[in-house]
C-alpha positions as CSV (number, residue, x, y, z in Angstrom):
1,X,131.1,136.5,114.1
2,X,133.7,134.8,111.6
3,X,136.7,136.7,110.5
4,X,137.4,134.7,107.2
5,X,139.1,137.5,105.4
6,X,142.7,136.4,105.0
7,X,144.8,139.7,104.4
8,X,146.7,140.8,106.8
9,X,146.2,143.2,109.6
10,X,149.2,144.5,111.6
11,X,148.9,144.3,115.4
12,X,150.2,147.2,118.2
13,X,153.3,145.1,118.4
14,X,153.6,145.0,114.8
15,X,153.3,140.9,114.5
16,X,149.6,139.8,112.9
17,X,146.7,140.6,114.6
18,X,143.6,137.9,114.2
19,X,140.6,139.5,115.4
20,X,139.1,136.4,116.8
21,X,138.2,137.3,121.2
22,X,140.7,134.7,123.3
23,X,138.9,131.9,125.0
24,X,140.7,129.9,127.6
25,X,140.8,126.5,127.1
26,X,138.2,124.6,129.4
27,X,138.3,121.6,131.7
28,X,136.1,119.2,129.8
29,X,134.6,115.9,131.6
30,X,133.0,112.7,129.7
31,X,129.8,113.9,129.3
32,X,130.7,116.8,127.1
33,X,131.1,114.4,124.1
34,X,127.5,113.9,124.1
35,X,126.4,116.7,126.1
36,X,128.8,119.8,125.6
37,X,128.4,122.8,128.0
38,X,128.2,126.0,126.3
39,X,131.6,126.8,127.6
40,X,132.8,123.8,125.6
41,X,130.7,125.1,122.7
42,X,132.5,128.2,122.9
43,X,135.6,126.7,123.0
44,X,135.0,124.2,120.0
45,X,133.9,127.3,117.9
46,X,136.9,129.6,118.9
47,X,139.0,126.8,118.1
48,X,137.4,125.8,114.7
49,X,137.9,129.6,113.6
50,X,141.7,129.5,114.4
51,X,142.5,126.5,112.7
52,X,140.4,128.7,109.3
53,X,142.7,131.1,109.9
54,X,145.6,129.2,110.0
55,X,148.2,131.6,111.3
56,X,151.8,130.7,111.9
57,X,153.6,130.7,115.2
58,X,157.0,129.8,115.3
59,X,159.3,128.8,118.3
60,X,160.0,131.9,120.3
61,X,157.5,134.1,119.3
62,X,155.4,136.5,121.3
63,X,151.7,136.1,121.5
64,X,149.7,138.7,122.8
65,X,145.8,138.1,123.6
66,X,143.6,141.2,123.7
67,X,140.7,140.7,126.1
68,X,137.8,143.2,125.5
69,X,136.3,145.1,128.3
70,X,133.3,144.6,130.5
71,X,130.2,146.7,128.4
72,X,129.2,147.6,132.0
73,X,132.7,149.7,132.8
74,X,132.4,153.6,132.1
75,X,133.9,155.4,129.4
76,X,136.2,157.0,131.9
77,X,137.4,153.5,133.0
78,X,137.5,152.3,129.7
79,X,140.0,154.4,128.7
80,X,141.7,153.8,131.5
81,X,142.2,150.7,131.3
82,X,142.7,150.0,127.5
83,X,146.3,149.0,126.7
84,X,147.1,148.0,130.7
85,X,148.0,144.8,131.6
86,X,144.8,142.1,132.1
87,X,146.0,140.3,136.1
88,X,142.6,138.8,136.0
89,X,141.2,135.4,135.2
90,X,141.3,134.2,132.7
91,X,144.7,132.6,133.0
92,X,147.5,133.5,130.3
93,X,148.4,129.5,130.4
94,X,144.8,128.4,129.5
95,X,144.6,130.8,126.8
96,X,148.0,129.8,125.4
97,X,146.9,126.5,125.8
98,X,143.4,127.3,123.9
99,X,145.3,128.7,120.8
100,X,148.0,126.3,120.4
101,X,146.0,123.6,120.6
102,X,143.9,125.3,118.2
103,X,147.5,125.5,115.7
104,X,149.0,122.3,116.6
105,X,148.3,118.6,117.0
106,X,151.2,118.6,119.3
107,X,152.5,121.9,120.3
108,X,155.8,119.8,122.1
109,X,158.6,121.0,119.7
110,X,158.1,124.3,120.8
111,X,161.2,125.7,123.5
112,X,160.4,129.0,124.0
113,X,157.4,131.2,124.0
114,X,156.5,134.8,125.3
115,X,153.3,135.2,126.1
116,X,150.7,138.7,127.2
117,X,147.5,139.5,128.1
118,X,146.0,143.2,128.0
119,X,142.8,145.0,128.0
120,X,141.4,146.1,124.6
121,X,138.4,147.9,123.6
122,X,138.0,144.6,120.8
123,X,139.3,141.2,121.5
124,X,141.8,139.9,119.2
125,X,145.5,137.5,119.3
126,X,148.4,139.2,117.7
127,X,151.4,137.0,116.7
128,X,155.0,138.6,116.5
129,X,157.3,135.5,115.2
130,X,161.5,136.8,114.9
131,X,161.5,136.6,111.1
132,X,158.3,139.2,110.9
């Protein structure tokens, strides 16, 4: 689904929350110009919405990805687990990657970034830049 409504929704953290689920960025070979995997597909499309979106990051801000839980985990597990820290793959540095690259032609000028990943009952990527 395609978030395309623009106003703004505050996050936990109270930065902007875009309600689009994180995909890390994937290693793509030759043959997925012609021939994308659907991993690749998944990717293009993730990264296609977040350039609609168009939200601003700015050096040193915090992104935080929410990763949605397995459907198959309990209730009791669930709600165990929503709000803890995600220590599974994917990797924080290929979602960073995903998004910025998603933002930026060149993310280079940026010095410092803090980056999260937690488990949420909805996926989503909240940005908290220093000037609000």
């Amino acid at each position: 689904m395609i978030w395309t409504d623009h106003s703004v929704i505050r996050g936990p953290m109270g930065g902007v929350l875009y309600p689009v689920c994180p995909v890390p960025a994937p290693r793509q070979v030759r043959s997925d110009k012609w021939k994308p995997r659907p991993m690749v597909q998944k990717y293009r499309a993730f990264r296609d919405h977040i350039r609609l979106l168009k939200p601003r990051v700015e050096n040193g801000a915090e992104i935080i990805f929410y990763l949605p839980m397995p459907k198959s985990w309990s209730k009791k597990k669930k709600s165990e687990m929503d709000g803890q820290p995600h220590r599974q793959t994917p990797d924080l540095d290929n979602l960073a990657k995903s998004f910025l690259d998603s933002v930026f032609d060149s993310d280079a000028h940026f010095s410092a970034l803090c980056l999260e990943k937690y488990w949420a009952k909805q996926g989503g990527i909240e940005v908290v830049n220093e000037q609000g």
